[in-house]
N, C-alpha and C positions, 0 to 999 in steps of 0.2 A: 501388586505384590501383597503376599498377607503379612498382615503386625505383626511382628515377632518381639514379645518381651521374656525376659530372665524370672523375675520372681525377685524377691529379697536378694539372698542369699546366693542366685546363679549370677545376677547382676551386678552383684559385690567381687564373687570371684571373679568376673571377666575384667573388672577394675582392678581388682587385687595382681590378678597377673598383668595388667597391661601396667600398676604403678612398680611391679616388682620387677619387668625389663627392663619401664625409661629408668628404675632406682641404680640398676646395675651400667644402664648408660652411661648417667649423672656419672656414676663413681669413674667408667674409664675415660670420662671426660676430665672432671676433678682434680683426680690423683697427679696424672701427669700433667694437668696445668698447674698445678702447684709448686710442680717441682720446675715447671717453664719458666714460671712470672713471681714464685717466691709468693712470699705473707703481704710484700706490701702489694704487689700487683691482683691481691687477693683482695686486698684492702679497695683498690681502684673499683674492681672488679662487684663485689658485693654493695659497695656505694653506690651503683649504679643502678641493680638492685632493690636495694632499698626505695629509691627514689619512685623507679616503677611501678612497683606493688600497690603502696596505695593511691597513686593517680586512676592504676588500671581497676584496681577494687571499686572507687569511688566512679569512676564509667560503666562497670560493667558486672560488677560483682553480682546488685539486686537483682538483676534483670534472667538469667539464667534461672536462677530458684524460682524466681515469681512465674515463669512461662510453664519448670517444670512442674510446680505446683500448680498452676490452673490446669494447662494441660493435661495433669494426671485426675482433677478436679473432675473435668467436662468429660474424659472417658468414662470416670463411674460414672456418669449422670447418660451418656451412652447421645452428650453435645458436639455431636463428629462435626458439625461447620464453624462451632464455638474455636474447634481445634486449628483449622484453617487459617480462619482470620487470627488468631494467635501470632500465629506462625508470619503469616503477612506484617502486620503491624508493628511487629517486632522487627524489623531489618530497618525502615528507615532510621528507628529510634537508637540502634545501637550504631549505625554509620555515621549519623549527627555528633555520639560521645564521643565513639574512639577519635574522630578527628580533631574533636574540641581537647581532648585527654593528651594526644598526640600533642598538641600545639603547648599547654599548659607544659607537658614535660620539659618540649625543649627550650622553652621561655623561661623556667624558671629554675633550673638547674643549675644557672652558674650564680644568684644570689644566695641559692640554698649551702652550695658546696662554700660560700663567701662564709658562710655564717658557722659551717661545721669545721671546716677546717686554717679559717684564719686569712681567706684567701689563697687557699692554695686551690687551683683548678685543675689539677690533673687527672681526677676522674670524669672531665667536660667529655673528652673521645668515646668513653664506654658509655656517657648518656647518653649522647647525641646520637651512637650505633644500638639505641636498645629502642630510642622514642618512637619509628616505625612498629616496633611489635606492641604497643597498645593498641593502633588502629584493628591489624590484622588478626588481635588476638579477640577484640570486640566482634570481629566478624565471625571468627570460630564460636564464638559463645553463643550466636544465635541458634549456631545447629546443634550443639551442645547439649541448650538447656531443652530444647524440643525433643529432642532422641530420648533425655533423659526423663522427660515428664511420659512417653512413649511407652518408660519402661526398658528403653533397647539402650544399652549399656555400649554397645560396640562400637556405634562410631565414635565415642568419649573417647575409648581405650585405644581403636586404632590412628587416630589423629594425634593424640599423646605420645604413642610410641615413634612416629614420623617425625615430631617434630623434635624429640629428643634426638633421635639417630641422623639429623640436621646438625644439631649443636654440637654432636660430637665429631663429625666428621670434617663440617669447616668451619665451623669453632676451635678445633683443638691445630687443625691445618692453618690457617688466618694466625693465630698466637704464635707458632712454632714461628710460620713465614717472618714474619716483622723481627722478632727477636735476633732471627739467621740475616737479615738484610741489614739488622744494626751494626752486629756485629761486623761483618761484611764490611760495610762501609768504615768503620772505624779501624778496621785492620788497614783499609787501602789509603785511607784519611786524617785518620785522626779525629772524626768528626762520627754526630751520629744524627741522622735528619736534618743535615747543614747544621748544626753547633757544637761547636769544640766539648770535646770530653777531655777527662784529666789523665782517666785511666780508664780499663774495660771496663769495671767494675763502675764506675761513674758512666760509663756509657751505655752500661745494659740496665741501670737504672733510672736513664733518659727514655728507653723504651719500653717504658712498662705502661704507660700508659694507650701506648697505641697497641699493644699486645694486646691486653684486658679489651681493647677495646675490638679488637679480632677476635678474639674469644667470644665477646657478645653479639658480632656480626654473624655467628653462628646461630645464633637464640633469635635474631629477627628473620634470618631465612626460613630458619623452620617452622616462625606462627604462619611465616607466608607460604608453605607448603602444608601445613594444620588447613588455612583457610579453604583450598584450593581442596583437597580431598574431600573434607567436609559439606562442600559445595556439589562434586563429583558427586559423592556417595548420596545425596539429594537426589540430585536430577534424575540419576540411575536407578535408584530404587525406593524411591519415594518414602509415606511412611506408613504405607499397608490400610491403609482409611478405603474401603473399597467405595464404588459410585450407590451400589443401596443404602449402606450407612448413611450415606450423605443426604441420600433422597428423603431417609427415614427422621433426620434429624432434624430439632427444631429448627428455625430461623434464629441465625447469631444476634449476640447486640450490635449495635452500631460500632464500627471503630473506636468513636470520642471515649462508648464507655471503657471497650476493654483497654483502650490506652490507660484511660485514667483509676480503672483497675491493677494492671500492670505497677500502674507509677505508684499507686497506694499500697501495693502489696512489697515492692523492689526497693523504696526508700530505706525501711528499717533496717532491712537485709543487705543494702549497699553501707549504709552507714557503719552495722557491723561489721562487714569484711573491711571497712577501710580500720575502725578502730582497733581489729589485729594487726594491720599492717601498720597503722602507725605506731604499733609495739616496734616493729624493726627499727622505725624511723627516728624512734626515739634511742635505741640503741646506740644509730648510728650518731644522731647527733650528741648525745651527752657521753655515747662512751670517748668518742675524738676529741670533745670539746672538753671535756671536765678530764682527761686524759694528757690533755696538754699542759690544761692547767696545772698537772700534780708534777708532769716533766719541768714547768719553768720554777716550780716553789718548793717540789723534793726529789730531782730527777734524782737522787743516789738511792734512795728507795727503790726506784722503781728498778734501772739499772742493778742495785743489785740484787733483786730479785730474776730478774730475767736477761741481764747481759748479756749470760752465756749463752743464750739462747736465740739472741737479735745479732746481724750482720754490720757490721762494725763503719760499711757505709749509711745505713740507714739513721744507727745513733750520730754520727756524724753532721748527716743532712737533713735530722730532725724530722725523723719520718718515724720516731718509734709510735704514735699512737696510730696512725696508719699499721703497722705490723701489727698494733697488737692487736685492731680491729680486723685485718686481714686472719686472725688466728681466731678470730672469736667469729668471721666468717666460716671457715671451718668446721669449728664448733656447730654453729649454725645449721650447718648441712648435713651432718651426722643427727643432730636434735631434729630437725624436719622429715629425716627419714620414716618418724613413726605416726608423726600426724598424719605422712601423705595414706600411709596406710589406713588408717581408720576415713580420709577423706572418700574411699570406696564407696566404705559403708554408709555416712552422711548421703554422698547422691545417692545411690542403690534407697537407702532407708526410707527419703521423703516421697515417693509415689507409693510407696510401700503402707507407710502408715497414714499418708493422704486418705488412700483410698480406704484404709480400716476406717478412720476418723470420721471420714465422709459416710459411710455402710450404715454408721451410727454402732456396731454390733462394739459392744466391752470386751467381750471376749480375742476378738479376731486384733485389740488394737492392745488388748495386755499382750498376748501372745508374740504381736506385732514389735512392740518396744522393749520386752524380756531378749526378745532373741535378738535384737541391735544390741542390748548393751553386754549383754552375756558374749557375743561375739568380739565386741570392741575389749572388754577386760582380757579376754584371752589372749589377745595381743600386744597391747598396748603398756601393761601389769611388766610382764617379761622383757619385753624390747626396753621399755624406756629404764629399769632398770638391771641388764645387762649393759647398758650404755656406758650408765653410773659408775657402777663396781667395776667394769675392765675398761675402762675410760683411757687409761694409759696405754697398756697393751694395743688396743683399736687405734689410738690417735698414731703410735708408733708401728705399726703395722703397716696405714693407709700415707706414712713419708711425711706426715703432719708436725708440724714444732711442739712438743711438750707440752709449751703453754697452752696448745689447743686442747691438750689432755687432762688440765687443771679443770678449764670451763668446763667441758663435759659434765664431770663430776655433778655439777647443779644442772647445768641443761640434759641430761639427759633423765634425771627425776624431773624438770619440768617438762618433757616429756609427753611422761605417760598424761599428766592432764591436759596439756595442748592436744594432745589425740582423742584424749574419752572427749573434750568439749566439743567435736566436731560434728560427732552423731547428735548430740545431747542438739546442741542448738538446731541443727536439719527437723529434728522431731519436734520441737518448740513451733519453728515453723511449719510443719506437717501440718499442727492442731488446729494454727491458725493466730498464732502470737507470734508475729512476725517481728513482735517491737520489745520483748521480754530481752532475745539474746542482745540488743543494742543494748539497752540499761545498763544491762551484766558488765558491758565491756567499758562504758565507760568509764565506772567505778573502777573495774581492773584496770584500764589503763590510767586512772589516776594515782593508784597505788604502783604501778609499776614507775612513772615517770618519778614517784616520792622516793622511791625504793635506789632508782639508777640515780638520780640527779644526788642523794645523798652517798650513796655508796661508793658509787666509783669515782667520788673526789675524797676517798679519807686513800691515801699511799697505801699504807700496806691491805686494802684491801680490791683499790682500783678496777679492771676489767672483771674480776670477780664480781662486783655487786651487778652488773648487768644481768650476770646467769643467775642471781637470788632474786633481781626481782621478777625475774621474768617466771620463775618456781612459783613467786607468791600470788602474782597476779594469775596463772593459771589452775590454779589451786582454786582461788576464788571462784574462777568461773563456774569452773567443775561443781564445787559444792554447793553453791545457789542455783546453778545451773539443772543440777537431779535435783532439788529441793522444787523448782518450780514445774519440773515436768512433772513431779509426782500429782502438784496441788489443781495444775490445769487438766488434768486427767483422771483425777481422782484416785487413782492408784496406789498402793501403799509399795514402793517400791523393796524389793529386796536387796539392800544394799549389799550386805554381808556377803551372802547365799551368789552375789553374781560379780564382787567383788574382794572380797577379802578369801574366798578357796584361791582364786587367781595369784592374789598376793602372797600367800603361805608357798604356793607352786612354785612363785619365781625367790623367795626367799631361798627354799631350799638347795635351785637349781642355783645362783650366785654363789650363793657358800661352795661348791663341787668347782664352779667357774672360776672362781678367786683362786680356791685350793690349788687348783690345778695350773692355773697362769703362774703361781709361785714358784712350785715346783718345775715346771717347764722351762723357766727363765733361765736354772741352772743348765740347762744346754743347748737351748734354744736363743737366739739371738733378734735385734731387729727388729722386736717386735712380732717375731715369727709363733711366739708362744699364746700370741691371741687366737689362733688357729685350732690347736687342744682344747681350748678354755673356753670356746665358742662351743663348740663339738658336745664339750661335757656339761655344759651349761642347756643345749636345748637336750639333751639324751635326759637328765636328769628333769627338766621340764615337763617333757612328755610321758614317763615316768609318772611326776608327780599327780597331772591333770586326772591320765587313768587310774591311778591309786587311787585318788579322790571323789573321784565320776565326777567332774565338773561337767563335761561334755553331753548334751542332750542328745536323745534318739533324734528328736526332731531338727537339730540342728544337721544333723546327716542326711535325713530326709528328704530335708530340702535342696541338698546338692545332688548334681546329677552325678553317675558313675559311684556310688559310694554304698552300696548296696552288701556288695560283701565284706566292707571294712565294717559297714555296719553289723552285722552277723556275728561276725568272728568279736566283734565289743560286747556284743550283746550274750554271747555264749561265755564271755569270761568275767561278765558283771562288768565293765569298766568306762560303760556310760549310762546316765542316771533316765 
């Protein structure tokens, strides 16, 4: 079969659309499990979560960038056996993590939840149903990172959309069932999984835990339906390396080396993704832990800040920093909406600018990193703050508690730099500074644990400091982060020129978004007037881009199909 790769910008878009169906999955999965299993079952739910992330980052994160980056490495160099053995070498080494990763999660899950929550074990069900999907998701990463050092974007995007359309279907089925079977029994019983309840309401909050934890037995069948496609689409169509290339190319190194090629290149890069992850983790632990603490030393603060807003068993049963992490889960999910977008352009980017880097050519690798970031502003500028500014309206629209609409307000400015740092570091790694973005991070996350551990123990400002520090630490990255890709490339970057038009665009377009949700409110209900306000916020957006010519010829150029929207821009002045 011959190689088929996208290009930058075609490879991005087939990411971009395959992260914009599983985003619209997430939400019908979401929405209505929210309204299933409530804030605290959210709370179970993201705990579970969090635990994952960086076990799975810390098995399997490096190993994907490092394979796509050799592999995209040894194609310029035209190393087609180089490519092979990659490929080979790589599978016993990621069956060895995920099973060690695997074991670590479920061994150490109930000290961990001992420490965040006081003892409380209820989110054990949703870890113990998630620990499987590290193995299986180490096995997808092998074809993963291969496809994507390739160049070929597709099987990323079609494996991603599978395994969402997974989660949603008995993930959201599994939650519903348990919930319908609690109740069930305690109408016939009085009881709910053999132990007495007081009242329903104590009885449906007996099963939330095995709910969240059906919710997540969604999310392990579909890395195991990820794995199994990924596998398929292998066998079946190999990855276009014809038998003359192979003939024609040198003799590979040994195994030992490209292992320990691999392991030298995947270290840095594993250790970064675990130190974004253990941004959540630190979320998790200090928003609960210093959470609790504020409920036993000034719970009328906190209560009376959010009473009205918490269900009258949970303040009861001492579950309000659960809720209020279940709400700041939420929040969570709405703030990751913009990274997962720029995460396109991160994979798309790195064989991209691999291969400029590698050419040796200045030209082909300014060109190359101008049109990553000038792409990533355009998005990232507007989303993460249209977040911000209709925070409330969005949180109330998607059936989310208020409080989740408070957080926003800061996660969703932290945001936009959570997203710009995802190209930023993929291109660090492209160069060949594998070890730059780890630095970066762990200063951020030192500043972020300073920021949460102080913040969300003063009452009146509590689950809030989690979403400031999480703004400051990504702010950091961001701004050290373009300060060192400028210095390792020599580049004088145009920060303004590909950032600040973006920012003037989405200022404009908030102000019309704001205006307009105001307005709307008086007849519109529910939350319904974030729907106007969304409308008028990207029309004014887009709008502002063309006014501006932010948008490149060549940015068009390089997508396919756009030939006559290029034209018609081109005839009206309104790209540069």
């Amino acid at each position: 079969m011959k190689r088929r790769s996208q290009g930058f910008l075609g490879g991005a878009l087939i990411l971009l659309l395959a992260v914009g169906i599983v985003k619209v999955i997430g939400a019908l999965f979401k929405i209505p499990l929210n309204a299933v299993i409530g804030d605290v079952g959210m709370g179970y739910f993201g705990t579970a979560y969090t635990i994952y992330h960086p076990i799975f980052s810390l098995a399997t994160a490096g190993f994907p960038v490092a394979i796509a980056r050799m592999v995209s490495e040894s194609l310029e160099r035209k190393r087609f056996r180089d490519v092979r053995r990659l490929h080979a070498v790589s599978i016993p080494i990621f069956l060895t993590l995920g099973t060690l990763a695997c074991a670590l999660m479920i061994l150490g899950a109930a000290p961990f939840l001992a420490f965040i929550n006081s003892g409380d074990q209820n989110a054990l069900p949703a870890v113990y149903a998630l620990a499987p999907a590290v193995l299986f998701g180490s096995l997808s990463a092998i074809y993963r990172g291969y496809y994507e050092g390739l160049g070929d974007m597709r099987p990323t995007a079609f494996s991603e959309v599978a395994e969402a359309l997974c989660k949603l279907i008995l993930g959201l089925f599994a939650a519903c069932r348990v919930m319908d079977a609690a109740m069930e029994e305690f109408s016939a019983s009085g009881t709910v999984f053999g132990q007495p309840a007081a009242s329903a309401e104590y009885g449906r909050s007996a099963a939330l835990p095995w709910a969240a934890a059906g919710a997540i037995l969604g999310v392990t069948v579909g890395s195991v339906v990820s794995f199994l496609l990924l596998w398929l689409y292998h066998r079946l169509r190999g990855d276009g390396i014809t038998g003359e290339q192979l003939a024609a190319a040198p003799v590979p190194p040994r195994r030992r080396v490209l292992v320990r090629s691999l392991v030298r290149t995947s270290i840095p890069v594993a250790l970064g993704a675990l130190a974004v992850n253990l941004s959540s983790l630190v979320d998790t632990a200090f928003l609960q832990n210093r959470v609790t603490a504020v409920m036993e030393e000034n719970g009328s603060v906190l209560l009376g800040m959010y009473g009205s807003f918490l269900r009258a068993e949970d303040i009861a049963q001492g579950r309000v920093p659960t809720a209020l992490f279940g709400c700041y889960t939420n929040a969570l999910t709405l703030f990751m909406l913009v990274p997962a977008l720029t995460q396109a352009f991160g994979v798309s980017a790195l064989p991209s600018v691999t291969a400029a880097w590698t050419s040796g050519s200045r030209a082909k690798l300014e060109r190359s990193v101008e049109n990553v970031l000038r792409i990533v502003a355009l998005i990232t500028v507007p989303a993460g703050m249209a977040l911000s500014v209709l925070s409330d309206p969005i949180a109330a629209l998607l059936g989310y508690n208020p409080i989740t609409g408070r957080i926003l307000v800061l996660l969703g400015l932290g945001s936009i730099f959570a997203a710009a740092n995802i190209p930023v570091n993929s291109m660090l790694q492209a160069v060949g500074r594998v070890d730059l973005p780890v630095k970066l991070l762990c200063v951020g996350l030192v500043l972020k644990i300073a920021f949460n551990y102080t913040l969300t123990g003063i009452p009146e400002i509590n689950v809030m400091g989690a979403g400031f520090g999480t703004l400051v630490c990504y702010f950091f990255l961001t701004f050290f982060g373009l300060a060192a890709l400028g210095r390792e490339t020599g580049m004088q970057l145009r920060l303004f020129s590909l950032f600040g038009k973006p920012c003037l665009a989405a200022i404009f377009a908030c102000a019309a978004g704001w205006q307009t949700a105001r307005l709307a409110r008086r007849v519109l209900a529910g939350g319904l007037e974030a729907l106007p306000a969304i409308a008028v916020f990207c029309l004014t957006y887009v709008f502002c881009v063309l006014f501006l010519r932010i948008l490149k010829k060549s940015d068009l150029e390089a997508l396919p199909g756009t030939e006559k929207i290029r034209k018609i821009l081109e005839k009206h002045h309104w790209i540069g």
